[in-house]
N, C-alpha and C positions, 0 to 999 in steps of 0.2 A: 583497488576495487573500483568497478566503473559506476558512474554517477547513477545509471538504470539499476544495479544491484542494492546500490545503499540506499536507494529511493522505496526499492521492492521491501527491502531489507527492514526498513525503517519503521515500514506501516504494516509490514508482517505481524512481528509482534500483540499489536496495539487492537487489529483489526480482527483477531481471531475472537477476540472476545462477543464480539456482536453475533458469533454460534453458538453462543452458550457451552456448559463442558462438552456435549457430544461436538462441538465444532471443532473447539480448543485440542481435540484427544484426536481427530479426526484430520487438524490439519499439522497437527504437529507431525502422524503418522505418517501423510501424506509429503511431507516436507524432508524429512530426511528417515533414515532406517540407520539405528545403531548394531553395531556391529560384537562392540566390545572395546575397545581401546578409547584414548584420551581422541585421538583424531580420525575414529574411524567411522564418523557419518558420511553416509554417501546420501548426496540432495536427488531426489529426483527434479528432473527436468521441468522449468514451468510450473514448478509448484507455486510461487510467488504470484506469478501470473494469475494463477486460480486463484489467487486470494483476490487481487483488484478485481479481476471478473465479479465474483463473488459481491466485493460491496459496488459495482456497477448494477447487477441483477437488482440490489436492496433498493438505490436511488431512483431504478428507473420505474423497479412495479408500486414504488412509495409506500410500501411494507416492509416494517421491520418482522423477523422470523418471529414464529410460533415460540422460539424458545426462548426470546428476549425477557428477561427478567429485569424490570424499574430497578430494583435491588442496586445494579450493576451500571444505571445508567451515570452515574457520578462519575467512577472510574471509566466507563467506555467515552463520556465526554471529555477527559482528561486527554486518553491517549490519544482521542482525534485531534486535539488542540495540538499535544506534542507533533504529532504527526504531519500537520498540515506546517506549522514552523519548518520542521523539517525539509519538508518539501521547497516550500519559498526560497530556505538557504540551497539547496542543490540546482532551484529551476535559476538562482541568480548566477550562479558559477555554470550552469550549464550556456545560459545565455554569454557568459563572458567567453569561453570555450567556443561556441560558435563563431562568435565574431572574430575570434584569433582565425580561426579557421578559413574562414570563410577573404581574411587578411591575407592571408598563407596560399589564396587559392587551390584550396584541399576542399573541393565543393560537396563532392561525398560525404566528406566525415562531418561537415558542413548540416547535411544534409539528415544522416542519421542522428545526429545531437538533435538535430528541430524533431524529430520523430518521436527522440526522447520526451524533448520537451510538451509536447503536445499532450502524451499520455500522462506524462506530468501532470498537467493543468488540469485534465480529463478525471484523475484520482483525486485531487484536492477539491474539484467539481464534487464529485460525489461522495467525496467526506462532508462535505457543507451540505449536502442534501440530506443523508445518512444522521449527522446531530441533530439537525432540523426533526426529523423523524421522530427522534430520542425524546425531542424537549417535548415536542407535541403529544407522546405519548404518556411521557412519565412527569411530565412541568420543570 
């Protein structure tokens, strides 16, 4: 799995929570459609994506949604915490990856790993903004 997947991947889970159940119901929908069988989810395209969007929108209008419930903010501080660990361990591998790369003069792939990384940085930014939010609203 590539480093950008398990990153998406990672904070998926954790990050749905900050839409409360219509978010949760809405992006799990949006994330894959079952079919029936053990392996028969098909993901749509960029659904991940909409999620980092999603807590970029929260970070940058410095409002948590309407449907944030304090209740919840215990555990949505949790999974940020996991989340952002997460992140650290992939943006360091991904950084090690580049510089093999970049050793190798493979300056493209070089290239898209820093792309990686950047967005990296850019989601663990607005998870730190996003608890900040949390604490401020709920103590």
């Amino acid at each position: 799995m590539k480093a950008s997947t398990k990153i998406a991947t990672s904070t998926l889970v954790g990050l749905t929570l900050l839409g409360g159940a219509a978010g949760v119901a809405g992006a799990a929908q949006s994330a894959s459609t079952t079919t029936g069988g053990h392996h028969s989810a098909t993901r749509t395209p960029g659904a991940r994506l909409r999620h980092a969007e999603r807590i970029h929108a929260i970070a940058v209008a410095g409002v948590l949604p309407a449907s944030f419930s304090c209740a919840r903010a215990a555990t949505a501080t949790a999974r940020i915490d996991a989340a952002e660990t997460k992140i650290d361990a992939r943006v360091s591998y991904a950084q090690t990856a580049e510089q093999r790369a970049l050793s190798n003069n493979n300056s493209a792939r070089a290239a898209r790993i820093a792309t990686r990384i950047t967005r990296a940085d850019q989601l663990k930014s607005d998870l730190v903004t996003v608890a900040g939010l949390i604490t401020a609203k709920c103590g």
